[in-house]
Structure formats: structure tokens, C-alpha cells
C-alpha angles and dihedrals in degrees: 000000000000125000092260094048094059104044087058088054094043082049108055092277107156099204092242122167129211121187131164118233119166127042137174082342087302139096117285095235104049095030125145144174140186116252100236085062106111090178120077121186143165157113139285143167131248106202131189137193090192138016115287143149119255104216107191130323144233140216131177156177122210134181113216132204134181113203127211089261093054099255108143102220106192119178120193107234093191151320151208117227131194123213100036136164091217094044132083125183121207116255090263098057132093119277139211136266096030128176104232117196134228111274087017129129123199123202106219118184121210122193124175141159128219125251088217123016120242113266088041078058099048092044094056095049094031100231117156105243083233095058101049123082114217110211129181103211118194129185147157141228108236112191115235094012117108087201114067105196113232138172132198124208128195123241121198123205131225 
């Protein structure tokens, strides 16, 4: 167990694992989209070690550029948030907060759409679309852990 690791045991960490899985209906690892999509979904697991409460959720997804001078810009081209006020799930859906046990592994789905699509995007930071990274970045709200697990994924475009 590294240094980090177990400070975040020592302070309240709950050992809770987050991994996409699921992008675009592909696998996370090899996902891709074209760039005219405005809609991004998938899929992605929520993991314990011991028994905690999952307070709300996060996805998004996020542009990325590396400057010349070696400043990393990113911008968040949209998300989907749960719990929202705005935001209803049907009866059969997962809600929050939820009590997730110890050895357990939760599928959560995400599905949101941008608020721009992406070459508008590109063209009002001037960014070359070669040069920017395209990630989908999911994470969840554990209650009484100072630390909320979360993983990013890249996306390419076609």
C-alpha cells in the first residue's frame, strides 16, 4: 500500500472504485465518436470494499488542449448530473442516495448532451482539432470520505 493509499484509509477513504465501461456502446478503452455527435452515453461501475452510501454522481465530458507553453486549457462540453433539481429518473432506475455493500459493484449509465457541439468549440478557442484530447470523466459523491473516487477516459473522434 502506497503513501497516498493509506492516507486516504487513515482519513475516512472508503475504498470506493469508479471505471468506465462502457462509451459511446464500445469499450472504454478503444471508444470513439464522430465529431459532428453532440450526445455522449454510457456506462460505468461504482466498486466498494466496504459498505458506504453513494451520494450523487458525475459525468463529463471535457476538451483538452496543451499549449505551446505547456498550460493544459480544458473546457467541460457537458454533464450529466444526479441528483438534479431539474432531473427526474423513471421508477426503475437507480436512486440516490443508495447504500452500496462491501464487495459490491454498481452499473451506473450516464447520457448528456453538449451545450455546443465540438467544432463550434474548437473554432472559438482556436484550438486545431489534432492537437486537442477529448475525455469522458465519471465520479461519484461518497458520504464521510474526503476523497470522491473518480476515473477519465479518452474519446477519440472520427
Amino acid at each position: 500500500m502506497g503513501f497516498f493509499d493509506k492516507a486516504k484509509h487513515f482519513m475516512g477513504g472508503h475504498g470506493v472504485k469508479v471505471a468506465n465501461t462502457v462509451i459511446e456502446k464500445q469499450d472504454q478503452a478503444f471508444a470513439t465518436m464522430p465529431i459532428t455527435d453532440n450526445v455522449v452515453k454510457g456506462k460505468f461501475n461504482v466498486t466498494a470494499d466496504k459498505d458506504c452510501e453513494v451520494l450523487s454522481m458525475r459525468a463529463a465530458f471535457v476538451a483538452e488542449f496543451t499549449h505551446p507553453d505547456g498550460r493544459v486549457e480544458s473546457t467541460e462540453l457537458g454533464a450529466d448530473v444526479f441528483p438534479d433539481q431539474y432531473t427526474s429518473r423513471s421508477d426503475d432506475m437507480l436512486k440516490y442516495p443508495y447504500t452500496l455493500k462491501g464487495g459490491a459493484t454498481q452499473e451506473v449509465f450516464f447520457f448528456f448532451s453538449m451545450s455546443k457541439d465540438i467544432p463550434t468549440v474548437l473554432k472559438e478557442k482556436g484550438w486545431p482539432q489534432e492537437k486537442a484530447r477529448f475525455f469522458v470523466k465519471t465520479m461519484v459523491d461518497v458520504k464521510g470520505s474526503p476523497f470522491d473516487p473518480e476515473t477519465k477516459n479518452e474519446l477519440r473522434l472520427v
